[in-house]
C-alpha positions in Angstrom: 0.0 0.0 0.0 0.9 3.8 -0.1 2.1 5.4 2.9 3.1 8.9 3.3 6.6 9.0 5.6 8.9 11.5 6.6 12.4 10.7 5.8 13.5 13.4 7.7 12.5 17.2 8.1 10.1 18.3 5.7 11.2 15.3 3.2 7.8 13.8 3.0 7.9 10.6 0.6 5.5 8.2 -0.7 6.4 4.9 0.2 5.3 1.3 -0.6 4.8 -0.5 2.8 3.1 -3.8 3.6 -0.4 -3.3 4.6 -1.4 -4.4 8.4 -2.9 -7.1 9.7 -5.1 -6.3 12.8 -4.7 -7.9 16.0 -6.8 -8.2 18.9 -8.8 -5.1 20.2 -7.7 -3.4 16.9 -9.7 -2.3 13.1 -8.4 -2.1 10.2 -9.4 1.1 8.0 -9.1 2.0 4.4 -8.4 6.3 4.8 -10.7 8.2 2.9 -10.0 11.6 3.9 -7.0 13.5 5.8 -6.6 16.7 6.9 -3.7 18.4 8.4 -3.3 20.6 11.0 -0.6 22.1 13.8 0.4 19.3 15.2 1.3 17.9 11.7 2.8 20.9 10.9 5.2 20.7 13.5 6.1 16.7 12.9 6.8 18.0 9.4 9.3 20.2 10.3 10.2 18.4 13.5 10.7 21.7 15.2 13.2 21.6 18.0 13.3 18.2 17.7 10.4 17.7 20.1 8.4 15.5 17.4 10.2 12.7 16.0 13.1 10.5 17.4 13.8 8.0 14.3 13.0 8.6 10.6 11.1 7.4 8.9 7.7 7.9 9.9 4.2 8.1 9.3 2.4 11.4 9.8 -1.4 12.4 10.1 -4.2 12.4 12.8 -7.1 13.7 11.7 -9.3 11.2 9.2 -12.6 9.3 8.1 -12.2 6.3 6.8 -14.0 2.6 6.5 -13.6 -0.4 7.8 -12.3 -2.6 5.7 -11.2 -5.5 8.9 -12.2 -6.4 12.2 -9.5 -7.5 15.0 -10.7 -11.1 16.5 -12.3 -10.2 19.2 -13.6 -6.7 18.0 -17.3 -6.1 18.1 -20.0 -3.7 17.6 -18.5 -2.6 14.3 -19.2 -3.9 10.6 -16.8 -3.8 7.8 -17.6 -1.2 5.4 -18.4 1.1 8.2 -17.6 4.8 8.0 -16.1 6.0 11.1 -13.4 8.1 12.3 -11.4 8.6 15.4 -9.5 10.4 18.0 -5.6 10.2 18.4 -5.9 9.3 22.5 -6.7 6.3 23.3 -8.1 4.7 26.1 -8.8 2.0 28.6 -12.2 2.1 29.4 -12.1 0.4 32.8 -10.2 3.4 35.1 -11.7 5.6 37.1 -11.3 8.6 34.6 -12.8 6.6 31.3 -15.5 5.0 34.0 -16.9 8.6 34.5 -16.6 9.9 30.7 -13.1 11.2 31.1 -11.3 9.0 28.2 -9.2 11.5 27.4 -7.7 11.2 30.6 -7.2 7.7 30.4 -5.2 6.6 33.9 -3.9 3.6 32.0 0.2 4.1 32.0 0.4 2.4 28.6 -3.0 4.0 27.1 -3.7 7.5 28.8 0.3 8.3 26.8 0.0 10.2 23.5 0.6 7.8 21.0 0.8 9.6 17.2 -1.8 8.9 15.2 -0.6 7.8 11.2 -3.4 8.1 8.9 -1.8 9.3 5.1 -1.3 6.1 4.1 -3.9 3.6 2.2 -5.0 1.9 5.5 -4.0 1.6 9.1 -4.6 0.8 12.3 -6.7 1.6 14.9 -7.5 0.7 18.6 -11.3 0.0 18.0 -12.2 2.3 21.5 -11.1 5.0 19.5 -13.6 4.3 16.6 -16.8 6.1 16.6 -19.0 5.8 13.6 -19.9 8.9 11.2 -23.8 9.4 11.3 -25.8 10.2 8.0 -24.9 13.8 7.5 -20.8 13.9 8.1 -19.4 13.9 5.1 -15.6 12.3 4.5 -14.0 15.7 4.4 -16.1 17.0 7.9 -15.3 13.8 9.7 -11.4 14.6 8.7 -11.4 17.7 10.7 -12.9 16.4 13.9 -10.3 17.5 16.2 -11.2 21.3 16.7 -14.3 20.3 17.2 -13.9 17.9 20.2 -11.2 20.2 21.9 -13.4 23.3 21.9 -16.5 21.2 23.5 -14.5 19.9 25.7 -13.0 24.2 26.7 -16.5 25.6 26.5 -17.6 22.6 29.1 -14.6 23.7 31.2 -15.3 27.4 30.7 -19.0 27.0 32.1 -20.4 30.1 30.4 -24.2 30.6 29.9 -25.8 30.7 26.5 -25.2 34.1 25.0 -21.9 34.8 26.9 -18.9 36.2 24.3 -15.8 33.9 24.4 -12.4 35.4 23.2 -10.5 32.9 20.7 -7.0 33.2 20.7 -5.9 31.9 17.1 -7.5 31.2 13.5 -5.7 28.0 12.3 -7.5 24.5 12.6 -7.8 24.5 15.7 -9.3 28.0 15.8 -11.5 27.9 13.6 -13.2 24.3 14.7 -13.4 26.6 18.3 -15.0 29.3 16.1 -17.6 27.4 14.7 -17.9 25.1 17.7 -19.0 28.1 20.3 -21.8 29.1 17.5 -23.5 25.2 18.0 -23.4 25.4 21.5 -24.7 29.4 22.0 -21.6 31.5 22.5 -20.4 34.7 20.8 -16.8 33.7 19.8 -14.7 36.9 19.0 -11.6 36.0 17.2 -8.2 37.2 17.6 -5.0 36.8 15.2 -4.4 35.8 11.9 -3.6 37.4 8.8 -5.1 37.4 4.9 -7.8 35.0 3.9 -7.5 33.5 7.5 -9.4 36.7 8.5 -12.4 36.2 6.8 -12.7 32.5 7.3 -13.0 33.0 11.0 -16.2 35.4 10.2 -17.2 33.2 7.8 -17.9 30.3 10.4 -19.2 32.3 12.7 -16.9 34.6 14.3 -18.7 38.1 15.7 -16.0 40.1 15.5 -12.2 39.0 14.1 -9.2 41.4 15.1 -6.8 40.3 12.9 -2.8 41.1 13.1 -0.7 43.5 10.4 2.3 41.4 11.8 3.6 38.2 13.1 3.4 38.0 16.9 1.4 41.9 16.9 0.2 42.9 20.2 -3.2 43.7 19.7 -4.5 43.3 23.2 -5.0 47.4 23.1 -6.9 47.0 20.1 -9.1 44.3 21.7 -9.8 45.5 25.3 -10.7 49.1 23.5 -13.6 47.5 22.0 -14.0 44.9 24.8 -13.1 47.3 27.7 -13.9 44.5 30.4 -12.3 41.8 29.0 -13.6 38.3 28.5 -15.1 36.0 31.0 -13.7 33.0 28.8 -10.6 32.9 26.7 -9.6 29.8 24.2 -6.1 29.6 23.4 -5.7 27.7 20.1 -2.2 28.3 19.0 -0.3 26.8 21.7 2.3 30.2 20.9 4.0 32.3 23.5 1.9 35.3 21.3 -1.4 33.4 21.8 -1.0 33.1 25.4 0.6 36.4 26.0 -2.9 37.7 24.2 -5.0 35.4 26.4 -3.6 36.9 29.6 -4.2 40.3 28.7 -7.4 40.0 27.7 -9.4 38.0 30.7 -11.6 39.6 32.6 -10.9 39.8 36.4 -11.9 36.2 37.4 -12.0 34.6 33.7 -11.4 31.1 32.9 -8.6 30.9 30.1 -8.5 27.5 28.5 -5.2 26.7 27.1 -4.7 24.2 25.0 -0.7 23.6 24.7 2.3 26.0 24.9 5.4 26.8 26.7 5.9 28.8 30.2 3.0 30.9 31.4 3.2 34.7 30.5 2.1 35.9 34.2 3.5 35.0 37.5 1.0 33.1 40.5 0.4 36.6 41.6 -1.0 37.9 38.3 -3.2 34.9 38.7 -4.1 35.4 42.5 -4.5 39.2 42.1 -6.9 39.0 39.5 -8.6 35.6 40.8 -8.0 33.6 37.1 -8.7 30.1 36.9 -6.2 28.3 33.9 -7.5 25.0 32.5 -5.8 22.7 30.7 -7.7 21.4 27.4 -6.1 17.7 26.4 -8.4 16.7 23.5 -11.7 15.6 24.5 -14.4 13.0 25.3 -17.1 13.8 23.3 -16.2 13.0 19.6 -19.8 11.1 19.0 -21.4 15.4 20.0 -18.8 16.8 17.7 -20.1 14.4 15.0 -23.5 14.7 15.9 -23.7 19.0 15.7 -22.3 18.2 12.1 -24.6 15.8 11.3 -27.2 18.1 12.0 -25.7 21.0 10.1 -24.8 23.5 13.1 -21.3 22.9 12.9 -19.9 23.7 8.9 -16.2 24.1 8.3 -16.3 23.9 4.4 -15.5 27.3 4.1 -12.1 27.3 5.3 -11.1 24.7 2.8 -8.4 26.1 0.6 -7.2 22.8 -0.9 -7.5 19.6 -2.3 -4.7 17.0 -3.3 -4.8 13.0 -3.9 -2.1 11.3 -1.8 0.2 11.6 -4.3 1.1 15.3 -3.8 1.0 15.2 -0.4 4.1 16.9 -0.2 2.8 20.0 -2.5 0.2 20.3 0.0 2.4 20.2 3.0 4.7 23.1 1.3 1.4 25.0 0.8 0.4 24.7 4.4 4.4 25.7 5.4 4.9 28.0 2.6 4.9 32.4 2.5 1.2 31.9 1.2 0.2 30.4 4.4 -1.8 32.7 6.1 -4.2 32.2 2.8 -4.6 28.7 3.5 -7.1 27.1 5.7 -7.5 23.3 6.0 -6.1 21.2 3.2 -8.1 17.7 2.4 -5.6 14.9 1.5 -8.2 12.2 -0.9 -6.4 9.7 -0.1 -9.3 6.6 -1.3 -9.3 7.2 -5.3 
């Protein structure tokens, strides 16, 4: 079969690789879709070295795909099945995946990150991580899952009431799945950053207001709490920068709840937070993939306008230089066809 694998830093090859044979408690899936976002961004480049220890590798965590085998002792799913899925996996027996919290998963071997490889022809995939795409998700929605199930799972930890104006830090993926996510569920998202077409993609799914930036890493808290002069009650950071948390902080209201969702050192110091009674939440994915799917299915959640591109697996790696390249911040989310 085809795989996608990086040979080293942003040498992204298509090789021939035996395809897998699933074992117990695991499905194998033929890819239909992949989209990339951040995270693969920064395995692509392997920035800092942080991302990849051994070349080569596969790369990509965001897909729909179908069955096409079932593990031996795997039930509850049907070949042929579309369905999609989440790169933590989980027990299912702890305390934390007892309650709902899978994406806390005590297990020492399952509640680790374990990259998710998806560009390839078929792969493998833990079947509690599978959940079935309803009538209504197409392949390309139920490739861009995973801004959706982190931004329920920060507006659930936020605890605003319907109505309430949430701040987004950052119009990438992740953003704009935050964007579009606090329309569903009855919040006022106002968007902060980005440049060129990424501006008007964060209005088109749904953004209230977006104050976008002349310049990389351009402090417009100023700008923001000018028009918002008490701050925000809720802030999402999306862009796990030091510039998107550095905005965050400025921006909450005395006593807001800022919902971070990866980064580096905190911009403020413990007094900053006592002083001005903030609460800081960590967002680590999310539980509820089958709600994400379902507000797609029933057409509150839309992210096909911030599609820029389309490639077949093949040119993969003309789509990863798009994504990387000086047009960037004109490029939303790029769909990999990967099933002909």
């Amino acid at each position: 079969m085809r795989a996608a694998r990086l040979h080293g830093p942003a040498d992204l090859r298509i090789d021939e690789v035996p395809v897998p044979v699933p074992g117990p408690g695991e499905v194998l899936v033929r890819v239909l879709a992949y989209s990339p976002y951040g995270t693969c961004l920064g395995v692509y480049h392997n920035r800092g070295g942080r991302y990849v220890a051994n070349y080569p590798i596969g790369i990509g965590a965001d897909f729909s795909a179908e069955i096409a085998a079932l593990g031996p002792d795997v039930s509850g799913f049907t070949v042929g099945q579309r369905v999609t899925a989440q790169s933590l996996d989980n027990c299912g027996t702890c305390a934390n995946c007892m309650v709902g919290r899978t994406n806390l998963c005590l297990s020492p071997d399952l509640g680790r990150y374990v990259r998710q490889v998806c560009a390839q022809d078929f792969t493998l995939v833990s079947a509690r991580k599978l959940c079935a795409m309803p009538e209504g998700v197409s392949d390309e929605a139920g490739a861009m899952l995973t801004g959706v199930v982190d931004a329920l799972n920060a507006f659930d930890k936020l605890g605003l009431p319907q109505g309430s104006t949430v701040a987004i830090l950052g119009v990438g993926a992740m953003g704009q799945g935050a964007i579009a996510t606090a329309r569903a569920v009855g919040l006022v998202p106002v968007a902060i950053g980005g440049r060129g077409a990424k501006v008007a993609m964060a209005a088109a799914v749904g953004a209230e207001r977006v104050f976008g930036i002349s310049a990389h890493g351009e402090d417009i808290s100023a700008c923001v709490l000018e028009a918002f002069p008490n701050g925000f009650a809720g802030v999402v950071e999306t862009s796990a920068s030091d510039w998107g948390m550095a905005q965050a902080f400025k921006i909450a209201a005395p006593g807001a709840v800022v919902a971070l969702t990866g980064g580096g050192a905190l911009p403020v110091t413990n007094w900053d937070i006592v002083n001005r009674e903030l609460r800081v939440v960590g967002v680590r994915g999310g539980p509820d993939q089958a709600g994400a799917l379902r507000l797609i299915a029933e057409g509150r959640i839309d992210l096909s306008p911030t599609i820029t591109a389309r490639f077949p697996l093949e040119q993969i790696g003309e789509a990863f230089a798009l994504l990387t390249g000086e047009s960037a911040r004109d490029v939303g989310r790029v769909i990999i066809r990967v099933a002909a």
